[in-house]
C-alpha positions in Angstrom: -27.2 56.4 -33.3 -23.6 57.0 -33.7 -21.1 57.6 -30.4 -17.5 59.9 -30.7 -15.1 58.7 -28.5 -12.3 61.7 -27.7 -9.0 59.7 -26.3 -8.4 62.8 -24.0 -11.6 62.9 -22.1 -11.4 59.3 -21.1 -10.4 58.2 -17.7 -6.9 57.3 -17.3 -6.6 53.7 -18.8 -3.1 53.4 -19.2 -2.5 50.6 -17.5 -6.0 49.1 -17.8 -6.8 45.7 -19.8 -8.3 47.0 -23.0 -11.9 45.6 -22.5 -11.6 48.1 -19.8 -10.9 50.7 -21.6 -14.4 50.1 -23.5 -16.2 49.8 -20.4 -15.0 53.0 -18.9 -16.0 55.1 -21.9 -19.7 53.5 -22.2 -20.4 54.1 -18.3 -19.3 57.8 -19.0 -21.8 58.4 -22.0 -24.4 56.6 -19.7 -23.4 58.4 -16.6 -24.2 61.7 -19.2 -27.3 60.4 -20.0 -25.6 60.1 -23.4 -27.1 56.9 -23.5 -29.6 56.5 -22.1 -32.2 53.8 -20.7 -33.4 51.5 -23.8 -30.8 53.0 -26.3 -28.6 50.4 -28.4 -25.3 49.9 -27.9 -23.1 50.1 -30.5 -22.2 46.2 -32.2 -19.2 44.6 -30.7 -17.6 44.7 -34.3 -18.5 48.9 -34.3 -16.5 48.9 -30.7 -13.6 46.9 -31.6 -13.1 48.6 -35.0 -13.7 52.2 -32.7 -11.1 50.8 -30.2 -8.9 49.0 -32.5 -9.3 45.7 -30.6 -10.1 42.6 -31.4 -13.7 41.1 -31.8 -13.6 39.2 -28.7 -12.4 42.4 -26.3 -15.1 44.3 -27.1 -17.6 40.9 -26.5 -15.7 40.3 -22.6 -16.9 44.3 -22.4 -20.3 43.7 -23.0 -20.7 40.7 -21.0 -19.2 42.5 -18.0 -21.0 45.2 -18.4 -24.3 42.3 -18.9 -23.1 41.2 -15.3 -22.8 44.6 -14.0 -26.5 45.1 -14.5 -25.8 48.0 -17.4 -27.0 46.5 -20.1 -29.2 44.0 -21.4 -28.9 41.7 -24.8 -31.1 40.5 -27.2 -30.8 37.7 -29.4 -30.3 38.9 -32.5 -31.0 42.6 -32.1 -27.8 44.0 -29.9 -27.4 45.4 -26.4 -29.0 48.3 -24.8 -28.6 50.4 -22.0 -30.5 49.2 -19.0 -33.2 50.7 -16.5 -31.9 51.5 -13.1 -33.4 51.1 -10.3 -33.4 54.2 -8.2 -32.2 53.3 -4.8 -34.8 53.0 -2.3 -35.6 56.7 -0.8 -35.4 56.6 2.9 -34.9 60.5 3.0 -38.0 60.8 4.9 -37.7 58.1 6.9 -34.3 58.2 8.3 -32.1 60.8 10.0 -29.1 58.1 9.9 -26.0 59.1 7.4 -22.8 57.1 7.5 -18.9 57.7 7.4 -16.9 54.6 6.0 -13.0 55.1 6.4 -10.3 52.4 5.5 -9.1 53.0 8.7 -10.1 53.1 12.6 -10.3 56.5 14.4 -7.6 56.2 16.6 -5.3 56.9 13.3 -3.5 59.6 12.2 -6.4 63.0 12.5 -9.3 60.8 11.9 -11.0 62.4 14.7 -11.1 65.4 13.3 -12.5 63.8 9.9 -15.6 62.6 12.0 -15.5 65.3 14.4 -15.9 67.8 11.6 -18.7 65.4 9.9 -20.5 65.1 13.3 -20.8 68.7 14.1 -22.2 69.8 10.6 -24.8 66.8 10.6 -25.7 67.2 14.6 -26.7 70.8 13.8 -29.3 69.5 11.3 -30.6 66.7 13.2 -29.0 63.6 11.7 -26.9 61.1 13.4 -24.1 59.3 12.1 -22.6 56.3 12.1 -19.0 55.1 11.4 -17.8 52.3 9.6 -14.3 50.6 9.2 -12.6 48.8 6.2 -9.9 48.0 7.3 -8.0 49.1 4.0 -9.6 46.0 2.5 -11.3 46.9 -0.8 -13.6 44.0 -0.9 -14.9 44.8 2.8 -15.1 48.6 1.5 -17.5 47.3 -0.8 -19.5 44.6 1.0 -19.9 47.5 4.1 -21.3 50.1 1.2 -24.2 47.6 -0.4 -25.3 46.6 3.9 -25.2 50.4 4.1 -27.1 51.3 1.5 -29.6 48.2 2.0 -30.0 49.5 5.2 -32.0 52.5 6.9 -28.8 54.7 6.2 -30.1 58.0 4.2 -26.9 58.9 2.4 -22.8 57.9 2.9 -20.0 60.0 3.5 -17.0 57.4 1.8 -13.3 57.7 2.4 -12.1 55.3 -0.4 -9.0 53.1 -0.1 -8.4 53.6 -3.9 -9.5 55.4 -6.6 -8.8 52.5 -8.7 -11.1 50.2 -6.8 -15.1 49.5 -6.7 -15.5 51.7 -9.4 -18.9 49.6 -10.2 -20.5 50.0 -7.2 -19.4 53.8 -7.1 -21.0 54.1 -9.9 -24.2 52.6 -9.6 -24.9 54.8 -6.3 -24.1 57.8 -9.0 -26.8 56.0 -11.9 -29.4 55.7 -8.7 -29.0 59.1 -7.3 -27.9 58.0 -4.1 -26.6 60.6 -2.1 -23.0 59.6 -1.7 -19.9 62.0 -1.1 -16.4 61.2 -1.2 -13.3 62.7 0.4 -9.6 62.3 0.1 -9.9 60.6 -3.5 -12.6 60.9 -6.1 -13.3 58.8 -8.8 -12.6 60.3 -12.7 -16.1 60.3 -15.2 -18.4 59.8 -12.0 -20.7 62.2 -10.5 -20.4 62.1 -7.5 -19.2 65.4 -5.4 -15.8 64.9 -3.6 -13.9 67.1 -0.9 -9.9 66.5 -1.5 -7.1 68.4 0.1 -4.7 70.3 -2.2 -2.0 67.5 -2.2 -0.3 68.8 -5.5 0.6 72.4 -3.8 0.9 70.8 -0.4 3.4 68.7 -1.9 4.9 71.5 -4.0 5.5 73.8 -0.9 7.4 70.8 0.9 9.5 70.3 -1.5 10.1 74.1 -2.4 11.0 74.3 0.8 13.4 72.0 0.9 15.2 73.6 -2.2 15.2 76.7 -0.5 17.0 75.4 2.0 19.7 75.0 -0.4 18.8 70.9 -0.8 19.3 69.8 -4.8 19.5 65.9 -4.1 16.4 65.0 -2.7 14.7 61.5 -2.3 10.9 60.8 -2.2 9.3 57.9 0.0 6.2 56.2 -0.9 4.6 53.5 1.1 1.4 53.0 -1.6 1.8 52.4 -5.7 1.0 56.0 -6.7 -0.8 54.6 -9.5 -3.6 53.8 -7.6 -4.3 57.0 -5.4 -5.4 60.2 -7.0 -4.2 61.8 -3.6 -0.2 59.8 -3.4 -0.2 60.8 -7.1 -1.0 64.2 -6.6 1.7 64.8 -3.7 4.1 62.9 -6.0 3.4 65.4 -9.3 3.5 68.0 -6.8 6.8 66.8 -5.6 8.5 66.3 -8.9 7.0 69.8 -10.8 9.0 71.8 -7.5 11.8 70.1 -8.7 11.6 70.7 -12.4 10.8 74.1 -11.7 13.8 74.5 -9.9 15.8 73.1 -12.7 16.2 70.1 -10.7 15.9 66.7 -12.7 13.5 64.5 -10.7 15.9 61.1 -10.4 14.1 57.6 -10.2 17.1 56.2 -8.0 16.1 59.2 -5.3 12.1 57.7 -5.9 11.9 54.6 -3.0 8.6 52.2 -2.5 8.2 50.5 0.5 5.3 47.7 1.6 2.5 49.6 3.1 2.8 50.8 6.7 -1.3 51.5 7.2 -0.6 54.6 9.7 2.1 52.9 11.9 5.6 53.4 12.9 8.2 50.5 12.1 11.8 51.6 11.2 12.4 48.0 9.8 11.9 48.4 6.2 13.3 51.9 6.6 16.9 51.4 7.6 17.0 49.3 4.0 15.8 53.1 2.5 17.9 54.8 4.2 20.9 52.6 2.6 19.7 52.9 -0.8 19.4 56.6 -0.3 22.7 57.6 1.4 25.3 54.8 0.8 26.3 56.3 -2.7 28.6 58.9 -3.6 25.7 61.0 -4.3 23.6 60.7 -1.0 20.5 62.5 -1.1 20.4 65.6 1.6 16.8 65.5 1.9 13.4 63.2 1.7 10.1 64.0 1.6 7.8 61.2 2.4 4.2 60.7 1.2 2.7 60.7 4.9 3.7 61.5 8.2 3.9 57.7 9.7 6.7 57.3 7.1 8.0 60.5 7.7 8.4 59.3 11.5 9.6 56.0 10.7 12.6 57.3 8.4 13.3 59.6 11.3 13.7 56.9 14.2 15.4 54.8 11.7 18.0 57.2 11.2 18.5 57.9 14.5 18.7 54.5 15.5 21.7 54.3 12.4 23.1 56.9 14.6 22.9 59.6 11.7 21.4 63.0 13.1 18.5 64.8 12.3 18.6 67.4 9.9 22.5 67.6 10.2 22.6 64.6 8.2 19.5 64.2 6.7 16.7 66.3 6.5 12.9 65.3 6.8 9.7 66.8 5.7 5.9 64.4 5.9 2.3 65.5 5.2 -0.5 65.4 7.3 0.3 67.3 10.7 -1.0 64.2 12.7 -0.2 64.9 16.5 3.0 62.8 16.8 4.8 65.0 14.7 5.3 68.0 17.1 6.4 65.0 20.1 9.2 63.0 18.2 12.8 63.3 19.2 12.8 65.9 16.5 9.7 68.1 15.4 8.9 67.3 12.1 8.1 69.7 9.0 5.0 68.7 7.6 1.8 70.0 5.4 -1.2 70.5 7.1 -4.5 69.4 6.0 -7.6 70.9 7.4 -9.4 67.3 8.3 -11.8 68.8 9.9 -13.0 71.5 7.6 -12.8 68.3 5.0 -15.2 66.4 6.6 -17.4 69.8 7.8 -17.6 70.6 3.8 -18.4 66.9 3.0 -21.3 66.5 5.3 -22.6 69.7 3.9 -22.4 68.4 0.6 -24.2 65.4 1.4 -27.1 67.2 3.0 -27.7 69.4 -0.2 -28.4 66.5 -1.7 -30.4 64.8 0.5 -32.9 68.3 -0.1 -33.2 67.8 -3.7 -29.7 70.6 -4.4 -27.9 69.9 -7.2 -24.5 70.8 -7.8 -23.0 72.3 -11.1 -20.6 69.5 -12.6 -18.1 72.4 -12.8 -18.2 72.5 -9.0 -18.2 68.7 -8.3 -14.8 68.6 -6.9 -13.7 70.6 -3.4 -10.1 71.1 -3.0 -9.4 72.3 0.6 -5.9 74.0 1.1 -3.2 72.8 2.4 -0.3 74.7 5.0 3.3 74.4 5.1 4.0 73.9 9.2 7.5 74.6 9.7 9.7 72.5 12.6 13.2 71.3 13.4 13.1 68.2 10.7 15.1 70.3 8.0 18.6 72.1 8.0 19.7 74.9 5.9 22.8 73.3 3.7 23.1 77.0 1.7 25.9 77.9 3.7 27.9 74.4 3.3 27.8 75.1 -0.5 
């Protein structure tokens, strides 16, 4: 049997080893049923001459995909796609689902997350049970195989990254367990996923911003948007407002900081705010990836003794609660957590009764609302 590999349809692999790249494409055409149980893999001399990689890559992709449990090897007659096992049905025999998030609920509007999960799955008669990571993708993944070895029916997942635990994400998907994900989903997988609209939420903020007269405008990220579908989105979001604008998107306006997990600390931020203002061209405006940075950038302008939005104008995402109490209200995007988390537990129950959803459907993308405060100053009539 002979495979066609289109470039375009792959998963992004940019920036992934090449033996990746192999791997990635043959979970997708097993994830099809493309191939399927029993069928042969093509040769590792057929992948590396279809890759254009050398003889060995395509052998360290078979062999992790050997210790995946994917595939099997014979001796002398070639590797083929394994059997696997269904996960054990306790559908019948449970009425316990589970919510993992990579943070605890006293953060940010997780509340409403697992309010909005609750509700929907009270209604129904299931209970649920929530489950901490502690942004740590190894204890994502160690909590997801006790969970699923466990009496738990089905999991509601909140995934650090997008990037990470891609094989055990996609071994719940081969055994039909009933898994949802929110926030982030992962590319070539079938699993359903509720996300918020972060491109247009992110688009608004900053269109917002330019109609506020603002041109130079900075962009604060506390995570690598490389490895969140969701920071990547907001970013693209951020950047196409600009263009759009005819507004040249500047990577000396772009600033990274180390990751604040859904705290304030103005340290690291009075070191942003000098490498955004102390220039001859100071930006007028940033827009942050998250409220908590959003916040942080605010006290530690304040505490420079630069004011808020005379001097420097602020705009987050989120809505979390501390926004409307901070010395000065902050303009932020709203996301609807707990119609995201209402939406996911539905999702998760029509699999749990046999309901399949069209691939066409498998993402949800939730709106997301433009809340308007004191954070940012009109500059149109300084110009």
């Amino acid at each position: 049997m002979v495979y066609g590999w289109v470039a375009g349809e792959m998963e992004n692999t940019k920036d992934k080893p090449l033996y990746q790249k192999i791997i990635v494409e043959l979970r997708s055409l097993i994830a099809t049923g493309e191939l399927k149980a029993g069928d042969r893999i093509p040769s590792e001399s057929a992948l590396a001459q279809q890759f254009g990689v050398s003889r060995i890559t395509s052998k360290r992709a078979l062999e992790e995909m050997e210790h995946e449990g994917l595939i099997y090897r014979v001796q002398g007659s070639g590797s083929y796609v394994k059997e696997q096992a269904a996960a054990p049905d306790r559908r019948a025999g449970s009425n316990t689902l589970a919510l993992l998030l990579p943070f605890d609920s006293t953060k940010g509007r997780a509340l409403d997350t697992i309010k909005g999960v609750n509700d929907c799955l009270h209604e129904r008669g299931y209970l649920l049970t929530v489950h901490i990571s502690d942004y740590d993708p190894e204890q994502e993944k160690e909590i997801i195989r006790r969970l699923v070895d466990s009496a738990v029916s089905g999991l509601i997942i909140y995934p650090y990254s997008d990037r990470q635990n891609i094989d055990i994400i996609f071994k719940l998907a081969l055994q039909k367990y009933p898994v949802v994900t929110i926030d982030k989903y992962f590319e070539r997988v079938a699993i359903p996923a509720v996300v918020t609209d972060n491109y247009s939420g992110a688009y608004a903020a900053a269109q917002h911003l330019i109609d506020k007269g603002h041109r130079r405008i900075g962009f604060s990220s506390a995570r690598n948007v490389e490895e969140s579908i969701s920071a990547r989105d907001r970013y693209f979001g951020f950047c196409q407002a600009l263009s759009d604008n005819g507004i040249e998107p500047r990577d000396d306006y772009f600033v990274s900081v180390p990751e604040i997990r859904n705290s304030i600390d103005t340290t690291m931020f009075h070191g942003v705010l000098e490498r955004l203002l102390d220039r001859q061209d100071p930006v007028t405006a940033v827009q942050a990836l998250n409220d908590y940075e959003a916040i942080s950038l605010l006290k530690a302008t304040l505490e420079a003794g630069l004011k808020v939005p005379e001097q420097l104008s602020l705009v987050g995402f989120d809505n979390i609660e501390l926004t409307e109490h901070v010395e000065v209200p902050l303009t932020t995007v709203e996301q609807d957590f707990y119609g995201i988390g209402c939406r996911a537990a539905s999702l998760l129950l029509d699999q749990l009764q046999g309901r399949v959803l069209p691939a066409e459907s498998r993402i949800t993308v939730v709106p997301a609302k433009l809340i308007e405060r004191a954070s940012v100053a009109d500059i149109r009539r300084r110009q």
